[in-house]
N, C-alpha and C positions, 0 to 999 in steps of 0.2 A: 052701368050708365050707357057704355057704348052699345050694346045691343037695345035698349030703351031708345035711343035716339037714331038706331036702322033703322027702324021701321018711316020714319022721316024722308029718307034719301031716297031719290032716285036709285030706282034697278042698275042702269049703268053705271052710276058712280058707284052704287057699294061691289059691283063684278070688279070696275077698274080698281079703286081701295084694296080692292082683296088679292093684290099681288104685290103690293108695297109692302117693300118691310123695313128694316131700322132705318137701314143707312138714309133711309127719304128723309127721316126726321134726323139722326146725327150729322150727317155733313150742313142741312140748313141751322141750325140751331148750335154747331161749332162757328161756323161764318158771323154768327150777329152776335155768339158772347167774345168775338174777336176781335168786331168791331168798336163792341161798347167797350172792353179790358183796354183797347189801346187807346180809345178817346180818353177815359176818363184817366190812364198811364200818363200821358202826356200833361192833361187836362189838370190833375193834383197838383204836380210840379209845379204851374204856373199859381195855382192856386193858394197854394200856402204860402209861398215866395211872395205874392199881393195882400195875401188879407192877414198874414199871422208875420210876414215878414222874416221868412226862418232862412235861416245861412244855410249855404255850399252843406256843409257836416250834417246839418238838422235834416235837408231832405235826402242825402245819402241813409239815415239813419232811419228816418219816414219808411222809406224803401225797404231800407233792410227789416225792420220790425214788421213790417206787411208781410216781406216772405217767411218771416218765423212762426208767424202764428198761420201762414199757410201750411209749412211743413207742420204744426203740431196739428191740423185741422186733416190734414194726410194720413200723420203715421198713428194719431192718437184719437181724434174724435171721430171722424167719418168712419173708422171699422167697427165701432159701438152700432153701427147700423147696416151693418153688411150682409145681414139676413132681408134688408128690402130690396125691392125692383130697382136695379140702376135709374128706370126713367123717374120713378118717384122719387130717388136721389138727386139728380140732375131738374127734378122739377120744384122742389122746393130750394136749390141754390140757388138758380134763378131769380125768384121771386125776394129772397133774402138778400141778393146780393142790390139787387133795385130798392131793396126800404134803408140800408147801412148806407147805401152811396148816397142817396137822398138825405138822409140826419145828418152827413156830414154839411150840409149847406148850413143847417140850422148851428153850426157848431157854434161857441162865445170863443174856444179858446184852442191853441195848437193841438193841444192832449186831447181834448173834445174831438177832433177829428182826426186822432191816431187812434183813436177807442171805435170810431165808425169805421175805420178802412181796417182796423186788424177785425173785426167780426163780418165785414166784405172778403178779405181773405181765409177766414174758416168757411163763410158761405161758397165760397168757390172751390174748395178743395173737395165740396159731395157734386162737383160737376165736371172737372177732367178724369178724374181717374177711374173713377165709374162708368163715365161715356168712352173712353178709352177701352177700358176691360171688356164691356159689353158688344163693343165693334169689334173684338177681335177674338174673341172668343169663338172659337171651334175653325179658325183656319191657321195656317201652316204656311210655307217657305215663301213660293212668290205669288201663290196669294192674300198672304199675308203682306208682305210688302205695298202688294197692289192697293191696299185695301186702306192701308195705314198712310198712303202715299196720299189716296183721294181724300182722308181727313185731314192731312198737314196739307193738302192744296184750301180745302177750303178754309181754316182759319189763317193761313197765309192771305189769302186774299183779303180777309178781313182785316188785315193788318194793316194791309198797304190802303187802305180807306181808311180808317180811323183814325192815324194820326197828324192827317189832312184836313179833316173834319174837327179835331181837336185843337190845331192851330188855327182855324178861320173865328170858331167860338168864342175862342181863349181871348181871341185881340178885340171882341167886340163887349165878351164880360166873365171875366174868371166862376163863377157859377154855372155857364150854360154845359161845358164839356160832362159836369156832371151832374145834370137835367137830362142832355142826349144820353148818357150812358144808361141812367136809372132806366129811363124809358124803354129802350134796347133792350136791357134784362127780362121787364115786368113782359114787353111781346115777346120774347123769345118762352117764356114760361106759359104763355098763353098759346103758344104753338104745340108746345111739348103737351099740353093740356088735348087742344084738338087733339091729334097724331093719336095720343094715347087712346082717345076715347072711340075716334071716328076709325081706323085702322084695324082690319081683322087681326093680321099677323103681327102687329104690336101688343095687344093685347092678350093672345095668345102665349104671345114667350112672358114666362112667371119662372126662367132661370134667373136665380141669386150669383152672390160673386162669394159668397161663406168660403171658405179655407175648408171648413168639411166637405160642402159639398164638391169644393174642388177636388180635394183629394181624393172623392169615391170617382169623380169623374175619369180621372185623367194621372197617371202614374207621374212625375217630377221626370222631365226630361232635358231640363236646361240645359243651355250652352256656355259654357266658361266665358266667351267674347262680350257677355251683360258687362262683367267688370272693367275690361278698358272702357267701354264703350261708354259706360258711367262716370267713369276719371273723366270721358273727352266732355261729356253733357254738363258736368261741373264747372272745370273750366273755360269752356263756351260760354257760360252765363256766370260767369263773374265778367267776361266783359260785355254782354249783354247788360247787367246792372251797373256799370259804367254809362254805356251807352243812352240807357233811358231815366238815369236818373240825374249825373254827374254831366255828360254833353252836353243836355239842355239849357244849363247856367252856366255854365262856361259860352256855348255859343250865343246866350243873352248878354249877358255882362260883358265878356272880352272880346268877341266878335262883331257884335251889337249887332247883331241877327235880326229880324222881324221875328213875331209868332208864325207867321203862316210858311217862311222862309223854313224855322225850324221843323215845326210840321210835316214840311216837305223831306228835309233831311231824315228825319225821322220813319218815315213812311219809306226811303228808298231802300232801305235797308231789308224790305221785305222779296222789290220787284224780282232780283234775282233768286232767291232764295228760293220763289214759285216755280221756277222754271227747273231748280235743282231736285227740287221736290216728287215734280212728272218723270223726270230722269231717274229717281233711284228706286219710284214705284212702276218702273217698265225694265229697270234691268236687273241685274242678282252679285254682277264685278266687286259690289262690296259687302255680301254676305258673308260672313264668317269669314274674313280678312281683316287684317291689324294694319298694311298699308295704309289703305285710304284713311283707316282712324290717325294714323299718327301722319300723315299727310295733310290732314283735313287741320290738325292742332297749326304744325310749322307753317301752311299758309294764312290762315290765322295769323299769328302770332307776326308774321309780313306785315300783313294790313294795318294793324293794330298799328303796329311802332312806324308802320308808315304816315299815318295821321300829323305826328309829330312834325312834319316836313311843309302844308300846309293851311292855309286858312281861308282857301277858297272853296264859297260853295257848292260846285258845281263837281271837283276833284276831291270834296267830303263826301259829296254824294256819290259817288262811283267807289270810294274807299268802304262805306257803311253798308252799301251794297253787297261789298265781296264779302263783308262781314257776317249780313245775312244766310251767303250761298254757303259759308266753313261753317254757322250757324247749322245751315237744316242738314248739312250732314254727321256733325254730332247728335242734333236729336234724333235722326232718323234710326242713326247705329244704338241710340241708347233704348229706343223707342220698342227697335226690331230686334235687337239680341235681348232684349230685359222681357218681353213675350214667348219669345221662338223656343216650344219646349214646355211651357209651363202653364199649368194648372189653374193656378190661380193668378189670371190676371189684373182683375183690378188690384191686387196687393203690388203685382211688381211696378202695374202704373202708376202706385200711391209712393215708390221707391223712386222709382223716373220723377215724379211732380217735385217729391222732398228733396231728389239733388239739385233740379233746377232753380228750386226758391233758398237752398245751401249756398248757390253760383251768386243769385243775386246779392244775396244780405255778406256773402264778403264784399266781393264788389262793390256798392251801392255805398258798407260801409267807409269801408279801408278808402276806397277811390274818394270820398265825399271828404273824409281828414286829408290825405295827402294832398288833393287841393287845395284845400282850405291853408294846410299849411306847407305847402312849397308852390306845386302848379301845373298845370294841365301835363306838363312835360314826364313829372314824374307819373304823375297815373298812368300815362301811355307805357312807360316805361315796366313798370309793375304791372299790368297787363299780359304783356309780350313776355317777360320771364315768367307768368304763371302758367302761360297756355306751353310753353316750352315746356317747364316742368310735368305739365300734365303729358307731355308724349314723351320721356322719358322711364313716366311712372306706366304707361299703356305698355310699351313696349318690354318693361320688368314683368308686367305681368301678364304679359304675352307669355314670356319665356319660363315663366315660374309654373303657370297654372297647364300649357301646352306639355311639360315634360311628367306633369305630377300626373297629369291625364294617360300617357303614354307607358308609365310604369307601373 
């Protein structure tokens, strides 16, 4: 198709065309499925809360069953198809995730719209981990980082947009959040669509992410540091799944928050977290170190239980914040040591995805009961001793896997 349709173009556009290559289409096309995930993230919550009227427990549970059937859509459905083009993988998530978010409107009933957003989260699991794999495939130490840095900048940024855009929606009609989101998806796939067809050197790469062919590629040279690095990505998003499912009715209910107030709270949580982001893709201080992972948890684990102290907006949004920044450097460690080394990586991005949607659905769940049945206090609490535990267990197996290597 795309050679049927050069003959069309101007001479200077297809010479200029003809030096773009992925990252033109993955960093736009992470930024708008970033935008739409956190509109319509936000946007649910409000939404079933108004039309289905589900308790504190139901939307923790909402949450957490979204991130199950994303991990089963990771570790089990998406590799049945690991012999296609990542962008033909990422091009029909897209579009799938835009027809599932839409049916949820038409829903009658609670389970009606837990049946549309768990097939939105299998639709979305053949678009990180594949767009992931394929960006980082055939680079190495810092510029790999670099690389991986400028894709966590751009869905970071999309973050801090959408769930701005999701509380202005939310307060004028619990359906629009996901109308904007559907729509975001269906261009975003229509992008990927263009790129493919119009792009010489898109079309050109016909490398797969197959396990075989990784293996003739490229000899298994991991780094031991994936496994803390994955305890920290874990625990980071169990309070991650607090934060975006369990916060928002608490700060409804007992704070008596506005939507667009939340929103905002919501979205701060990203601003720093961009700027941490440019800083670990320009330096290498926490390459292959256990410090900063188990630094990165205890500050964490501060913040968190600092919450507990108050209920002012303006000192949640500076706490959600820092939350973000101990945030992107768990994922960044989980991101860059679960690649660095190895073969095949869409598989270990499909590891990376299933611990972070593992993070949510404890979190999301456990946090949604203990509110419901004690109070915002205890979750805080439960929180901060898990990310603690998690930098006891980094640092065990710091010591464990460091000495085994050594002998």
């Amino acid at each position: 198709m795309g050679t049927r349709l050069g003959k069309y173009i101007p001479r200077q556009v297809r010479l200029f065309s003809a030096g773009i290559g992925k990252t033109s289409l993955i960093y736009p096309s992470a930024f708008l499925i970033a935008v739409g995930i956190s509109i319509v993230e936000l946007g649910i919550i409000f939404y079933i809360r108004e039309i289905f009227g589900a308790t504190p427990s139901q939307v923790g549970y909402f949450t957490a069953l979204w991130a199950l059937w994303y991990i089963i859509g990771c570790l089990l459905v998406r590799p049945l198809f690991s012999e296609a083009l990542p962008r033909h993988l990422f091009m029909s998530a897209t579009f799938l995730m835009s027809i599932f978010i839409l049916l949820i409107t038409f829903s009658k009933s609670f389970w009606q719209a837990y049946a549309g957003y768990s097939l939105y989260a299998v639709a979305m699991s053949f678009f990180w981990p594949p767009i992931m794999g394929w960006l980082s495939r055939d680079t190495e130490g810092a510029q790999l980082g670099k690389r991986m840095s400028y894709f966590n900048i751009s869905w970071s940024i999309g973050l801090i947009i959408g769930p701005l855009i999701a509380g202005v929606l939310s307060a004028r009609s619990p359906e629009l959040p996901l109308y904007a989101g559907s729509l975001l998806f269906f261009a975003t796939g229509l992008l990927i669509v263009a790129g493919s067809a119009l792009l010489p050197m898109i079309r050109a790469d016909r490398g797969t992410d197959s396990p075989q062919r990784s293996q003739k590629l490229k000899m298994d040279e991991s780094t031991f540091f994936r496994f803390p690095g994955w305890v920290g990505m874990f625990t980071t998003f169990v309070i991650i799944g607090v934060v975006i499912s369990i916060f928002p009715v608490f700060a409804r209910d007992e704070l008596m928050l506005r939507k667009e107030v939340i929103g905002v709270l919501m979205q701060s949580r990203t601003f720093i977290a961009t700027f941490v982001f440019i800083l670990l893709g320009h330096t290498v201080f926490w390459h292959f170190r256990i410090v900063p992972m188990v630094m990165g948890q205890v500050g964490l684990a501060i913040v968190v239980f600092a919450m507990n102290f108050t209920t002012s907006p303006p000192v949640l949004a500076v706490l959600i914040s820092l939350l973000g920044a101990f945030r992107s450097l768990s994922y960044s460690n989980s991101l860059f040591h679960g690649v660095s080394g190895s073969g095949n990586r869409a598989g270990r991005m499909a590891i990376h995805e299933a611990l972070l949607a593992a993070g949510l659905i404890f979190g999301s769940a456990l946090g949604g009961e203990l509110y419901q049945r004690y109070s915002m206090t205890a979750v805080y609490g439960f929180c901060a001793a898990v990310v603690i535990s998690g930098a006891f267990v980094q640092l065990a197996l710091h010591l464990i896997l460091r000495n085994g290597q050594d002998q």
